[in-house]
C-alpha positions in Angstrom: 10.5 11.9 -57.2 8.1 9.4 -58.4 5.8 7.1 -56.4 7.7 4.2 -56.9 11.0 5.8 -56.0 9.5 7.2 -52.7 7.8 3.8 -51.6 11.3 2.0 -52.2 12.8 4.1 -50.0 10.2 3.7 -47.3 10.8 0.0 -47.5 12.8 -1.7 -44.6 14.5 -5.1 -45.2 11.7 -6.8 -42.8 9.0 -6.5 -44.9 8.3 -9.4 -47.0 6.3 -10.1 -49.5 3.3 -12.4 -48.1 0.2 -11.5 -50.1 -0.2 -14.6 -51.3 0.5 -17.0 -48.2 -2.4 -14.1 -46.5 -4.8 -15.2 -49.3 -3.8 -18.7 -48.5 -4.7 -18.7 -44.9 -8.0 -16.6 -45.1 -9.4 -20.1 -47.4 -7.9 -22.3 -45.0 -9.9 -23.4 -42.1 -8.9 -24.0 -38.6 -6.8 -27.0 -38.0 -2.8 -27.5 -38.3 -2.5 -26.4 -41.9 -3.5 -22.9 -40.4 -2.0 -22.6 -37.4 0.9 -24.2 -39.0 0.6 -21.2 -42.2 0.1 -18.0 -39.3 3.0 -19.4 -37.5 4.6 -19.1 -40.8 3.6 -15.2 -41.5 4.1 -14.6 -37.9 7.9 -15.6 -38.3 8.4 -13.8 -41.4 6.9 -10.3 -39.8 8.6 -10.7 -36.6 11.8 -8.5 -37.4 9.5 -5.8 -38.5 7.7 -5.9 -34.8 11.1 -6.2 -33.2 11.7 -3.1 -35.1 8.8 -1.4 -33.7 9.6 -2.4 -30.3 13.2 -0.9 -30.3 11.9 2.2 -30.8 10.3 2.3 -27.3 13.5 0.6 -25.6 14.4 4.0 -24.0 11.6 4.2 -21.7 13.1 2.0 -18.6 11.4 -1.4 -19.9 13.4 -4.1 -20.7 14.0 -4.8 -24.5 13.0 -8.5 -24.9 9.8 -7.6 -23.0 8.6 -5.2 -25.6 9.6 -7.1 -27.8 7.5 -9.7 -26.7 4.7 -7.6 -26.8 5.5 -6.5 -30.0 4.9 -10.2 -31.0 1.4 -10.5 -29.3 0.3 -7.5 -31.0 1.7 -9.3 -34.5 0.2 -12.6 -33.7 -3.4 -10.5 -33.4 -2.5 -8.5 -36.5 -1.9 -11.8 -38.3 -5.2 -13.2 -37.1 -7.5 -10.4 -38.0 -6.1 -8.9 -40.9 -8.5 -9.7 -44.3 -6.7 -9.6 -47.6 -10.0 -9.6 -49.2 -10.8 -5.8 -47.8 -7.7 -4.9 -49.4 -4.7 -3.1 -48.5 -1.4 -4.2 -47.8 -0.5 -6.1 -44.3 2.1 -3.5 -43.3 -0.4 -0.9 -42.7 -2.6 -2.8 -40.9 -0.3 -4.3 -38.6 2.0 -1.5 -37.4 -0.8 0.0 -35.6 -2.5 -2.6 -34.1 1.7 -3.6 -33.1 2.0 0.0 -31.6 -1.2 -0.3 -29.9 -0.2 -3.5 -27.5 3.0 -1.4 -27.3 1.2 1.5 -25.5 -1.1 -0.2 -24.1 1.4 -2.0 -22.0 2.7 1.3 -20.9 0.0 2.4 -20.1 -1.5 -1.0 -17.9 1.5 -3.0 -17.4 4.7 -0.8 -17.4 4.0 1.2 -14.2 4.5 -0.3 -10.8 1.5 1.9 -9.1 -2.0 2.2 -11.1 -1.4 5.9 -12.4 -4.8 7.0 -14.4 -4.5 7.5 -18.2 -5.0 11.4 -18.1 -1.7 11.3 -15.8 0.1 9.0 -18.4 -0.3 10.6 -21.2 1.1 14.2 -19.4 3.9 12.5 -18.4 4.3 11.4 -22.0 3.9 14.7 -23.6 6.1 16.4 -20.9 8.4 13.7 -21.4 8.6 14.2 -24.8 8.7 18.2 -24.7 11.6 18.4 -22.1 13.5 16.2 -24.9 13.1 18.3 -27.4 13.6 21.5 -25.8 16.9 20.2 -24.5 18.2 18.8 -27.7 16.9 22.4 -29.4 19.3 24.4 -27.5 22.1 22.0 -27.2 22.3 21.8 -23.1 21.9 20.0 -19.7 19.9 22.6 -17.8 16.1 21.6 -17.5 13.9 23.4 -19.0 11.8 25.6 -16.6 7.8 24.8 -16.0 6.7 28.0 -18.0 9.3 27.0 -21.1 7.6 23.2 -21.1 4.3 24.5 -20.7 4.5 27.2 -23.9 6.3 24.6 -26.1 3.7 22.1 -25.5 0.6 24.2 -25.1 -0.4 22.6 -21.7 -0.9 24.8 -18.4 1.6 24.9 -16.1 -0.2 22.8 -13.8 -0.7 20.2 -15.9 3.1 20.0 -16.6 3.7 19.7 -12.9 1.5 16.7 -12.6 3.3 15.0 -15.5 6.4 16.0 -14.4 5.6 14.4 -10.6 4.6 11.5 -12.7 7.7 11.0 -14.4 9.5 10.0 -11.3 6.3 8.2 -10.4 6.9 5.1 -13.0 9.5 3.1 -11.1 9.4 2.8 -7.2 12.0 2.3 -4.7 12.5 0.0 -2.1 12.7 1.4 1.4 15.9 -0.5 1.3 17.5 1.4 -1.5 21.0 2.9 -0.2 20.3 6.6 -1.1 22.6 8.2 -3.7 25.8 9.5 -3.1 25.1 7.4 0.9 28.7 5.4 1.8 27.4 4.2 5.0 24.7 2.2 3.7 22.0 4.9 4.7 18.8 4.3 2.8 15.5 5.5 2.2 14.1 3.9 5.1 16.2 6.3 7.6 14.8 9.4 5.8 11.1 8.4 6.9 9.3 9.2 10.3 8.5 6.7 13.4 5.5 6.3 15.2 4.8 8.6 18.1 3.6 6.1 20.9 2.3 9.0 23.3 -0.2 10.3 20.5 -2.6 8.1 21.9 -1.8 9.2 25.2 -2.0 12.8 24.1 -5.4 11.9 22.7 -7.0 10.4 26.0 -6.0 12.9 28.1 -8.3 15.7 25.8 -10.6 13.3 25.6 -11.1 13.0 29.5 -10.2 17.3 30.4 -13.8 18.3 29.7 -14.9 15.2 32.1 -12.3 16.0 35.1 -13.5 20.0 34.9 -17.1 18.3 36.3 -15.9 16.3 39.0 -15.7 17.8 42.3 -12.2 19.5 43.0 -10.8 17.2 46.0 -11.2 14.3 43.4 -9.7 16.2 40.2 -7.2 17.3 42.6 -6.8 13.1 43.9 -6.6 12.1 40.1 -3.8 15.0 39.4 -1.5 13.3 42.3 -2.1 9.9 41.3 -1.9 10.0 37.4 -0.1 13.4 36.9 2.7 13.0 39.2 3.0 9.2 39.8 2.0 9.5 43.7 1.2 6.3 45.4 -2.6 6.0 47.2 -1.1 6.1 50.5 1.2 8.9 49.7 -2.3 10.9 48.3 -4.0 9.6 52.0 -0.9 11.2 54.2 -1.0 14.4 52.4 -4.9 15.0 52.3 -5.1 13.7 56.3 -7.5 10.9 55.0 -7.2 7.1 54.7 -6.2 5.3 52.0 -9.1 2.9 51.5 -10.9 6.2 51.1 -8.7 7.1 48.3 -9.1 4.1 46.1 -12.7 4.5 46.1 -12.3 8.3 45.3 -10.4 7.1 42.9 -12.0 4.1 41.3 -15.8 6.5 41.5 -13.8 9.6 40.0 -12.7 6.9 36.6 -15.8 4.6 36.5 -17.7 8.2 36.2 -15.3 10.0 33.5 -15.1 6.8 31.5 -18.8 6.4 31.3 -18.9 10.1 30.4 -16.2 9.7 27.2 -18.2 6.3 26.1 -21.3 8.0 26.2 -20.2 11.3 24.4 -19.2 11.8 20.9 -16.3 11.6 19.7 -14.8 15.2 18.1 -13.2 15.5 14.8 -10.5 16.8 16.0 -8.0 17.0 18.9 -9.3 20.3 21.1 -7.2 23.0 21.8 -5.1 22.9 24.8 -7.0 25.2 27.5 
């Protein structure tokens, strides 16, 4: 097959020939003649950008957005490219076109910053778990091990892209769960706040301080706080008044919160005794 048979077959219906408005609008300077010219090129290239763009309309973005972007990355292509350095415009400007493309996939498309090294092994998984599946002509996922050989990756790389390919949309906590007729969302699935934690955490914080206080007053601060007893309840049942019991009470927790303030803090929660 000759050259020229081979090139006419590689030619799509979007390419036109512009070589000599190009060598018009790199003599022209700036002013409405040559914004009015690029506008011109830009118009005639544009299918071949949409063209480019439809080929990443199966990734979950909308189609006129990429092919917006598609555009931008013409309107640059347009700009920058140099007749005088030779070559044809079509070259140039498909990859400086695919290059916006991916870039907003990579900045733009994901709702969560995600770094590049992550992208691009949800990409190649992506991609892999396509072809395996078309390969052998069925529905069943591939396994971890059979992605990993086809694409030459470690298995642990392929489970980071595969997390990261559910990773490029989010869901609203709102979002009625699938296969949920009662309107039971992802909200219900999560946890609640546990308002005794903090309790949980005072009372370690303060056991090591009511071991050191003398045992009449640990025992006074175990009936009042422990098991709810009023001050003249604790007075009747130790045979003493109950005047004498609030100031037991108000030394024994000036003295154990002076004790936790000036202590401190542990990492972690101690162990239950």
């Amino acid at each position: 097959m000759s050259a020229t048979c081979a090139g006419a077959r590689r030619r799509h219906d979007d390419t036109p020939d512009t070589a000599a408005d190009f060598a018009r609008l790199a003599a022209l300077p700036k002013g409405p003649e040559r914004d009015a010219l690029t506008e011109k090129l830009v118009e005639a290239w544009l299918p071949m950008a949409h063209r480019l763009a439809r080929r990443y309309r199966n990734r979950g973005e909308n189609l006129e957005d990429l092919e917006q972007v598609a555009a931008l990355g013409l309107v640059k292509a347009v700009d920058r490219y140099d007749p005088q350095r030779g070559g044809a415009f079509q070259p140039y400007a498909i990859p400086t076109i695919v290059g916006e493309l991916k870039r907003y996939f990579r900045d733009c498309a994901w709702d969560l910053h995600v770094p590049r090294r992550v992208q691009e092994l949800r990409n190649r998984v992506r991609a892999t778990v396509q072809d395996l599946a078309a390969s052998e002509g069925t529905d069943r996922s591939p396994t971890v091990s059979q992605v990993a050989r086809a694409a030459d990756m470690s298995e642990e790389d392929v489970l980071t892209g595969m997390e990261a390919i559910d990773s490029f949309r989010s869901l609203s906590l709102d979002a009625e769960l699938a296969g949920a007729d009662d309107g039971y969302s992802l909200a219900d699935t999560l946890g609640r706040s546990e308002t005794r934690y903090d309790t949980v955490i005072a009372r370690e914080a303060v056991k090591p301080c009511l071991n050191r206080l003398p045992e009449r007053e640990q025992h006074i601060l175990y009936l009042r706080f422990f098991r709810d007893m009023t001050q003249a309840g604790i007075a009747e049942e130790l045979g003493i008044s109950q005047m004498h019991v609030s100031r037991l009470i108000s030394r024994s927790c000036a003295r154990i919160r002076d004790q936790v303030e000036a202590e401190p803090r542990p990492d972690r929660i101690p162990a239950p005794a």
